[in-house]
N, C-alpha and C positions, 0 to 999 in steps of 0.2 A: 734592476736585475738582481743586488747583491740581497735585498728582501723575498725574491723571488727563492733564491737557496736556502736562505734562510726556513721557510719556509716549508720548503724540503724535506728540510732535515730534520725542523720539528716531528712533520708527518711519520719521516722515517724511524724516531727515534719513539715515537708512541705506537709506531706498528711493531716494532721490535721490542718494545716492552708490553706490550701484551699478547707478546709472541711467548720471552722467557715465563711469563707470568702463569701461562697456561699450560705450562709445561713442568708445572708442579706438580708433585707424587699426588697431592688430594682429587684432583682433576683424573688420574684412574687413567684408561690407557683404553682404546678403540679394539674391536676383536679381532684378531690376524693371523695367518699362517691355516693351520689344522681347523683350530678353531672358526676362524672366516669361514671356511672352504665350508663347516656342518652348519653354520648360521647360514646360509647361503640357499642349502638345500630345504631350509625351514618351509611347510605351506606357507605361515604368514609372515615370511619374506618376500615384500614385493616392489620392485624401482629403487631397489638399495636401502628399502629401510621395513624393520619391520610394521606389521598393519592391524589396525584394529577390527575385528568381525564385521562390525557393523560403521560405516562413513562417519568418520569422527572430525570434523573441523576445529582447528585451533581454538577458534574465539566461533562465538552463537552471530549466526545472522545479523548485520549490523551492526556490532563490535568491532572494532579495529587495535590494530598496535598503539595508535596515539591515542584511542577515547581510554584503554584502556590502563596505560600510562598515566596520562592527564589524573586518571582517579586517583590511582595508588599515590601516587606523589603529592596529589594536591585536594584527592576529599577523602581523607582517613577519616575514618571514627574514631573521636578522643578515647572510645574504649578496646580497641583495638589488642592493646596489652592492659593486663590490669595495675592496678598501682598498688595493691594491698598483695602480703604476698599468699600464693597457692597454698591451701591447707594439703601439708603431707606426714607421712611415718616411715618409718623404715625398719622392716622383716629384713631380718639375719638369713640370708641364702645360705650362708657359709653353713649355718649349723642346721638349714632345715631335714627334718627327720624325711630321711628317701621314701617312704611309705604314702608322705602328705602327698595331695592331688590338688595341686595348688597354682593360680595363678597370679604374678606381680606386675602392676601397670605401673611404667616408667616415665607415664607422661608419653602425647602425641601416640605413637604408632611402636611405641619398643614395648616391649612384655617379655618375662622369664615365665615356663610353662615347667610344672613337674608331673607327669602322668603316670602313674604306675610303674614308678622307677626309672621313665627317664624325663632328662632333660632337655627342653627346649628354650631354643632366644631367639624373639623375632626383632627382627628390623632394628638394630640398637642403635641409640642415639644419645649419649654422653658422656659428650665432652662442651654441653653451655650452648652449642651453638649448632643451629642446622645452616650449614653454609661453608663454602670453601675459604671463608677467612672469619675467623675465629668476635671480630667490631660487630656483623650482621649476624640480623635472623638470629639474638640469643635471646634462652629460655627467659620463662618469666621467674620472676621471685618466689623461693619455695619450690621450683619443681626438678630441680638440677643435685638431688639427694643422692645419686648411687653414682658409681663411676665404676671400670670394668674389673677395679679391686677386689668391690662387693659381688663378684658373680661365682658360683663355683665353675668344676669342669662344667662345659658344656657339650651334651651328645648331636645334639643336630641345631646347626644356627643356619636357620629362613631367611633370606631377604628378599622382598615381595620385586624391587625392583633397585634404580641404583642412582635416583635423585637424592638429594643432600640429609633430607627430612627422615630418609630411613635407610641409605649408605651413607655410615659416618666413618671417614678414611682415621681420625684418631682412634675411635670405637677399635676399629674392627683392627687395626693393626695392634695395638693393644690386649685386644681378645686372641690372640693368635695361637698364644703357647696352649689356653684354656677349653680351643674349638677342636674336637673330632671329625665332624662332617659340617659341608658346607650343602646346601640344597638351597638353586637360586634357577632364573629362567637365563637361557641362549646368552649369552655374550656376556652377562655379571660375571664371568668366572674370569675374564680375563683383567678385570680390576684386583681380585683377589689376587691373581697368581702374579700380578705386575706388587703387589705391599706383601709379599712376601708365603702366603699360600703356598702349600705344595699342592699341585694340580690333581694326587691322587686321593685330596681330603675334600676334593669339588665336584660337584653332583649340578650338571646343566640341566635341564629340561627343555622342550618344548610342552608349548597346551598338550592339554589332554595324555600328558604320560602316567605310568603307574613308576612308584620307586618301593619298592619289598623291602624295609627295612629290618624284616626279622623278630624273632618274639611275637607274633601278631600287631606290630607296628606296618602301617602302607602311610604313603604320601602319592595325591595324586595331584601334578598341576594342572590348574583350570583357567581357561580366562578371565581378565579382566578389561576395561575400555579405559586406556588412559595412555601411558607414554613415556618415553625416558632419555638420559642425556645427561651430562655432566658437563659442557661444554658447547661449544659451538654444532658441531653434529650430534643429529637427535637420532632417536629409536634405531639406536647399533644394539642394543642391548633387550631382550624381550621382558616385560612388565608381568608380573602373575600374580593368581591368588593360589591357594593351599587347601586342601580336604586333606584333613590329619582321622586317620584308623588308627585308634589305639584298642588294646585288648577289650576295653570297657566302654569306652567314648568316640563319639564322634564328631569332631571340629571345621568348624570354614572357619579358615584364617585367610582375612580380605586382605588382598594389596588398594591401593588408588585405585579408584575405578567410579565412574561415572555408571548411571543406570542404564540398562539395558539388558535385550534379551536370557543373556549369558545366568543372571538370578537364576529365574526358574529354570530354565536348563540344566545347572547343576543342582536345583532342589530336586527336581524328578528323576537324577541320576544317582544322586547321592544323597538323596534327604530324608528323614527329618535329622537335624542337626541339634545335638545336645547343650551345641555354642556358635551363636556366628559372632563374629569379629567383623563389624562394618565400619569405613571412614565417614565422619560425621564431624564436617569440619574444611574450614581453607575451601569454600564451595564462591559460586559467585558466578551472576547471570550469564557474565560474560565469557563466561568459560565451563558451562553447563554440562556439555557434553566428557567431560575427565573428571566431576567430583560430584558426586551426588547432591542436591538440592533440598530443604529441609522437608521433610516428608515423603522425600525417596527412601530413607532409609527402612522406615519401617512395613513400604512394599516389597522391597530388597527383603529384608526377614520374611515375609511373608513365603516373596517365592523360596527362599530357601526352607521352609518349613522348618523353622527356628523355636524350638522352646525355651532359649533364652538370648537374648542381645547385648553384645557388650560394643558401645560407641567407641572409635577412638578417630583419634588425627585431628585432638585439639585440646586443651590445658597445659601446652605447654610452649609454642610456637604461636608467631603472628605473620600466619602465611599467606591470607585474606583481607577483605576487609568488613568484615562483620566484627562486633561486638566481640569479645573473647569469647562471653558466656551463652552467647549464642545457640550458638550450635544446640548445646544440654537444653534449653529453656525451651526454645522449638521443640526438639522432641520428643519431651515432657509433656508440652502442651498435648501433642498430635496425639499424642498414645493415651488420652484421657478417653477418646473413643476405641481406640484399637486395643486396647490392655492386653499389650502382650510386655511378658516378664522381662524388662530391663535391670543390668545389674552394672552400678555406676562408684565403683569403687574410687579409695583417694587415690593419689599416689604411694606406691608402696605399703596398698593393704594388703592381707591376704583373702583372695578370692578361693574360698572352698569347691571344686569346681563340680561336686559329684553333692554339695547343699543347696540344694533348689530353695530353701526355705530360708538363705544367708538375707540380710537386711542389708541397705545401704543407704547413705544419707544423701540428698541434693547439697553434694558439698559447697556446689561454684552462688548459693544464694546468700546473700550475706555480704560474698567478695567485692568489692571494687575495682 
């Protein structure tokens, strides 16, 4: 009997420590009050969570919680991360002249945008690590150059959605004094306003909304097929991607999103696109339907009627298990048929974004 308390009390004392444990500020806070009540009314709000367009299953046919386990832990690729470190530079934000029309790739899925005088930051992510504790999921060698020092004001900071990879709770709390506007989908707002956000600097969306930013700036949210959660309960919070109307250009800026219908949909709605921003990267059989497949992407551009492609959601994270360099070499290959204009910039170059004629090197060959 006295083993049997014992016992107990262990259990009791590892449910209560992963009780306080989750109950940390980076873990973000579930949507409630006001906010619930307009999540709630969402269309794709359905059985208390929100839903992807099209039947999206966690794991592909045949795939389970343990096959897929069993991988991750026990048949990594030794190249998984690299060991040489990431070729990067570093462009002065601080001093760039407001006139440039320029974009900076941070590694994975964060980028600084300058467009015709304003500023944009997508999805930022540095502070070393995508992850709620600081040991995991950190960058590779070389790609952890900027931190939220190097950013100027920012006019309007995106977040596609509110996983770890592109909500980063030291990021964005850090970036706080420096953000104007906040533009994120259904329930990300209440992470923000719980790290300190004032809710009047937070712009929610559902799909398919228009937001009138002024000057001939529009932001429209669009879907995307993927998912969200910071914790134990999933999709409280709605996943999106971005169509950016600027006076001169016109942008898809992708969140996570697996292929389907929804591409062309927004290509015929809003296309031809001057830039699409697709994830290309952290993909895997087993989970097909949330991250595009290699050779999905360049039918993604396609439907989008893209005259140029910029890959991200890899060179800097090991959230997969493919090769690092994967991802780029795939779809390098693929496009030897398809030639459409990819532009593959390092970390921290500058992206001219109105030079269609700019060059860039296959940086990741070489790397180990």
């Amino acid at each position: 009997m006295k083993y049997w308390y014992i016992l107990v009390g262990i259990i009791f004392l590892i449910i209560m420590s992963a009780f306080i444990f989750l109950k940390q500020a980076q873990f973000g806070k579930l949507p409630s009050g006001a906010r619930l009540e307009r999540v709630k009314k969402s269309p794709n709000y359905r059985n208390g969570a929100f839903q992807n367009e099209s039947v999206t299953p966690d794991l592909t046919d045949g795939a389970t919680y343990f096959s897929v386990s069993k991988e991750f832990f026990f048949g990594k690729n030794a190249r998984v991360s690299p060991t040489d470190s990431i070729p990067s530079t570093k462009t002065n934000l601080l001093t760039l002249d407001s006139q440039q029309d320029v974009l900076v790739w941070f590694g994975h899925s964060s980028y600084f945008m300058q467009i015709d005088g304003t500023r944009f930051l997508v999805d930022p992510v540095l502070s070393g690590a995508a992850s709620p504790v600081s040991f995991t999921t950190k960058a590779f060698k070389g790609t952890d150059r900027y931190t939220p020092d190097d950013l100027p004001e920012i006019d309007y900071l995106l977040i596609s959605h509110d996983h770890y990879d592109h909500l980063d709770y030291k990021t964005i709390v850090k970036l706080q004094p420096k953000v104007k506007q906040v533009i994120c989908g259904l329930g990300t707002g209440e992470h923000l306003e719980y790290w300190g956000y004032d809710v009047s600097k937070i712009m929610e969306k559902d799909w398919n909304e228009e937001i009138d930013l002024g000057n001939g700036f529009t932001v429209h949210t669009v879907p995307a097929r993927h998912f969200s959660g910071r914790s134990l309960k999933r999709n409280q919070a709605l996943w999106t991607s971005f169509v950016l109307r600027t006076p001169t250009q016109k942008l898809f800026i992708g969140g996570d999103s697996g292929y389907d219908k929804h591409f062309a949909k927004i290509g015929e709605k809003f296309g031809p696109f001057d830039l699409v921003i697709l994830e290309n990267g952290q993909y895997n059989k087993s989970w097909k339907y949330i991250h595009m497949l290699p050779g999905q992407i360049l039918q993604a551009a396609q439907d989008l009627k893209a005259k140029r492609i910029f890959p991200v959601h890899s060179g800097k994270f090991a959230l997969g298990l493919h090769a690092w360099d994967e991802p780029l070499k795939l779809l390098m290959e693929d496009n030897k048929t398809e030639n459409l204009k990819i532009i593959t910039p390092i970390i921290g170059e500058q992206v001219n974004l109105k030079d269609t004629t700019q060059q860039f090197s296959q940086w990741w060959l070489g790397v180990n």
